[in-house]
N, C-alpha and C positions, 0 to 999 in steps of 0.2 A: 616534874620528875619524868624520868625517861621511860617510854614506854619496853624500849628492848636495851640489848647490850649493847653499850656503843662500842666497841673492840670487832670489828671483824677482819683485819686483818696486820700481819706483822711483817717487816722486814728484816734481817740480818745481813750486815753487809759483809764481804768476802772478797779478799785477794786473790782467793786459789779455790777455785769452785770444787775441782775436785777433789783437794784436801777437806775444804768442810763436807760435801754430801760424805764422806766417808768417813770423819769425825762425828757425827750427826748417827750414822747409820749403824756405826762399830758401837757407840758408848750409850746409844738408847733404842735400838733397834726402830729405828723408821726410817721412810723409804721415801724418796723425792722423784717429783715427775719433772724431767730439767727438759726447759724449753727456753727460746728470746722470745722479747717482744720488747721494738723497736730494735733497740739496742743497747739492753739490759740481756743479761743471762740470769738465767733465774733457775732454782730449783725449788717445786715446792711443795712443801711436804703433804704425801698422801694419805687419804685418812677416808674412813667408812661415812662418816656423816657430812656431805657436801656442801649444807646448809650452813656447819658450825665456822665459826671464826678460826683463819689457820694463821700458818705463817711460811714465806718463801726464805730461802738464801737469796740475794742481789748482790752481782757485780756489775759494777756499774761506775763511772768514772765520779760522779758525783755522790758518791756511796763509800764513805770509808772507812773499816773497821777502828773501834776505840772503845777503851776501857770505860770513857765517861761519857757517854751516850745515852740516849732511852734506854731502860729495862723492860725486856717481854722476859712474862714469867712463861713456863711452860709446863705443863702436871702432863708428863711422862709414865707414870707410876702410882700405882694405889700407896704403897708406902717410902713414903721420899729418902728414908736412913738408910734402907738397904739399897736403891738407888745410889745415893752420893757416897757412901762406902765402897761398892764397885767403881765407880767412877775415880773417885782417889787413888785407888789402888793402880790402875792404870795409868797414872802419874798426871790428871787431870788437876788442875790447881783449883781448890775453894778457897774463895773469896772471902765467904760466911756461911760457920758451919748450920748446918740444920737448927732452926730457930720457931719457937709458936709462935705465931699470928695471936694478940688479944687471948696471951695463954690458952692458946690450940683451938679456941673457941672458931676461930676462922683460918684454921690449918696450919698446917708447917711451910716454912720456904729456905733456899739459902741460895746462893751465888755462885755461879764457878767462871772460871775462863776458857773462852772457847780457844781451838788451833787458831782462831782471826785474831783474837785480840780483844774481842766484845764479850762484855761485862753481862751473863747471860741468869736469869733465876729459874730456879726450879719451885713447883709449889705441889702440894699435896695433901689432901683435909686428913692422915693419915701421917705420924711420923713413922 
């Protein structure tokens, strides 16, 4: 058994960096520190706990957005319904609407599409 998380860290990949950082930043209020390295462009998402497991935007040639790819979930939100209600409305497309986890016992999640193209989840111990 594993001692820790093994998750610490996510990528998203991106055609138009600055259409996602601002997809990203309009529909869930968070904020990206965009830097390269090598040569990769990257933005990636800033957060109070530097320790926790996050996740960047990547562009990058060997990086390409698609609907059937890895899934990173991401808990944006203490309650995920009224999250993905605002997000729809904004003409965001889900995938799968808000759904329990082992009937809620290990929270709610659903799916939307990002402006890239990748198949993104959302989760939340809170519907």
């Amino acid at each position: 058994m594993l001692h820790n998380a093994p998750l610490v860290w996510g990528e998203i990949p991106v055609i138009d960096m600055d259409r996602a950082v601002e997809f990203y930043g309009a529909h869930f209020g968070v904020t990206f520190k965009r830097e390269v390295m090598n040569d990769m462009e990257m933005a990636i998402l800033e957060r109070e706990d530097k320790g926790a497991a996050s996740i960047g935007l990547v562009k990058h040639e060997m990086m390409q957005p698609s609907p059937h790819g890895s899934v990173v979930y991401l808990h944006l939100s203490d309650q995920l319904s009224v999250l993905v209600d605002k997000i729809a409305q904004a003409g965001v497309k889900i995938l799968l609407p808000v759904m329990p986890i082992k009937e809620g016992e290990c929270g709610f999640s659903c799916l939307f599409q990002d402006c890239e193209g990748n198949t993104v989840g959302l989760w939340s111990m809170e519907k």
